[in-house]
C-alpha positions as CSV (number, residue, x, y, z in Angstrom):
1,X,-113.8,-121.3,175.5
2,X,-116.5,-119.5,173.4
3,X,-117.5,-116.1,174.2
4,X,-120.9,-114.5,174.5
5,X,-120.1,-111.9,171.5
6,X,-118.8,-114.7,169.0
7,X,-121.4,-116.8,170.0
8,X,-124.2,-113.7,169.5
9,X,-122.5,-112.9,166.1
10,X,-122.5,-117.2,165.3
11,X,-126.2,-117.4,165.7
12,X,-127.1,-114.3,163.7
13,X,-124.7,-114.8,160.8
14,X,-126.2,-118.2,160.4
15,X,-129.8,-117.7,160.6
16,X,-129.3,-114.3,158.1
17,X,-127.8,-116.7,155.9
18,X,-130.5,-119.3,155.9
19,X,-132.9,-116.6,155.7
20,X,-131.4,-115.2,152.3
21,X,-130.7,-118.7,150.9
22,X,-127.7,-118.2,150.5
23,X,-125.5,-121.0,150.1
24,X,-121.9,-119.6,150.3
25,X,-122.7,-117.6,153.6
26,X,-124.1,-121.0,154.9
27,X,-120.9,-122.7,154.3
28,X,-118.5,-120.0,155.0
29,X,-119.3,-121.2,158.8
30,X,-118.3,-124.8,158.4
31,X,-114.7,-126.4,157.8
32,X,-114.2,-128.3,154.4
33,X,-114.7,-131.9,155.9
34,X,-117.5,-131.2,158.3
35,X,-120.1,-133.8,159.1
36,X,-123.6,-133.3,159.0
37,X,-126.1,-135.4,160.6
38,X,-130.2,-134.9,160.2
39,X,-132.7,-137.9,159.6
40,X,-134.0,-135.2,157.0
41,X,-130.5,-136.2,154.4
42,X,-132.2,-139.5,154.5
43,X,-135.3,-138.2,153.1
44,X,-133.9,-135.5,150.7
45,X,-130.7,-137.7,149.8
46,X,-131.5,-141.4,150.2
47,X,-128.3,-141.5,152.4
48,X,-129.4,-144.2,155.2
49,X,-127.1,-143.3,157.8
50,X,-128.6,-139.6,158.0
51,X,-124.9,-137.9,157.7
52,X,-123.3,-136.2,154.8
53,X,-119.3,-135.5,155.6
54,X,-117.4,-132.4,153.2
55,X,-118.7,-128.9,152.3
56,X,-119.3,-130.4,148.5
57,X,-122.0,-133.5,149.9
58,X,-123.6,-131.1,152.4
59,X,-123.7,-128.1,150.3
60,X,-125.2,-130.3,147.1
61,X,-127.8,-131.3,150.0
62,X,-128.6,-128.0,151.5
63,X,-129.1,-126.7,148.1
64,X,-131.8,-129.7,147.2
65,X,-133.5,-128.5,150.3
66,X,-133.4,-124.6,149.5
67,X,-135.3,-125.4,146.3
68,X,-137.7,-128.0,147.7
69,X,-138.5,-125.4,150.1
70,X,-138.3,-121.8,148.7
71,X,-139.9,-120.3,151.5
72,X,-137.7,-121.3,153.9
73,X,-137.3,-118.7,157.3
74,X,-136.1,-119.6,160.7
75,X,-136.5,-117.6,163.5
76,X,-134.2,-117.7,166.5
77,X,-135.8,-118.5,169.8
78,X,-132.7,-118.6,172.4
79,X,-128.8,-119.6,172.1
80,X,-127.1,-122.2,174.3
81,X,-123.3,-122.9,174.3
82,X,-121.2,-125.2,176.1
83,X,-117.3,-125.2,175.9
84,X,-116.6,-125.8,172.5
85,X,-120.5,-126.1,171.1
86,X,-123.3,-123.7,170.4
87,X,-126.8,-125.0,169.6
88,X,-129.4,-122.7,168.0
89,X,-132.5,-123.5,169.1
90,X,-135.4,-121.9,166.3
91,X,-138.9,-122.5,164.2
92,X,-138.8,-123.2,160.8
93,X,-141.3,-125.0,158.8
94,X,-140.7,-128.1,160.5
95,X,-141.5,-126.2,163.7
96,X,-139.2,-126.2,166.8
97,X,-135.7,-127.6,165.4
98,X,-132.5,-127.5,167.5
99,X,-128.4,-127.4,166.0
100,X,-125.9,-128.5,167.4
101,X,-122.3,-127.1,166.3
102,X,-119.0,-128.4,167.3
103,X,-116.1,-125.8,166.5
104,X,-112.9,-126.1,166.5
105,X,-110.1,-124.2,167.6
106,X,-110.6,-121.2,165.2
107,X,-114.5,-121.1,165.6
108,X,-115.5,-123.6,162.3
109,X,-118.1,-125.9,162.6
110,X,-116.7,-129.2,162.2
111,X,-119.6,-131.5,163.2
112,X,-123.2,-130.5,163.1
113,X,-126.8,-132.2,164.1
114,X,-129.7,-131.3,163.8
115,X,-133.1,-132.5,165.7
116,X,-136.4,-131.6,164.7
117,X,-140.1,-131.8,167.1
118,X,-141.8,-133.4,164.0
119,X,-140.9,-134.7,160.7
């Protein structure tokens, strides 16, 4: 079962890392084969299914994205967490955007997807 402090610590780690671009702080929350699923890897990728599986795929991805958009920020609007999930929900230049992580048992992300308001 998460707790509130990991959880609080999650969410703020991750959008620092977003917000400084930088890649290896991004990753160094998700386990080597995590899944990634977003209908934007279809537009940035070509990939049809809209998931990218390994740290390598997404991280290729994810750093596409960081220079297509250099400007990048998200800001954190609230936190929600189940048992073994935590979705961030936050603006960004897409506008509102929700994350969904699965961890496993020693807090990785293992699966991740990601809903936007608009494309």
């Amino acid at each position: 079962m998460l707790e509130r402090a990991f959880v609080e610590q999650f969410a703020a780690e991750w959008v620092a890392a977003w917000n400084s671009h930088d890649l290896e702080a991004i990753l160094s929350h998700y386990t080597d084969d995590f899944e990634m699923t977003s209908p934007v890897i279809t537009q940035i990728t070509g990939e049809p299914s809209g998931k990218l599986k390994g740290k390598q795929h997404v991280g290729a991805y994810w750093s596409k994205a960081l220079q297509r958009i250099p400007d990048l920020h998200f800001d954190l609007i609230t936190i929600l967490w189940g048992v073994d999930t935590i979705t961030l929900y936050y603006t960004g230049h897409r506008g509102f955007s929700a994350e969904v992580f699965f961890l496993d048992e020693s807090g990785m992300v293992f699966k991740s997807v990601a809903h936007y308001a608009t494309l």
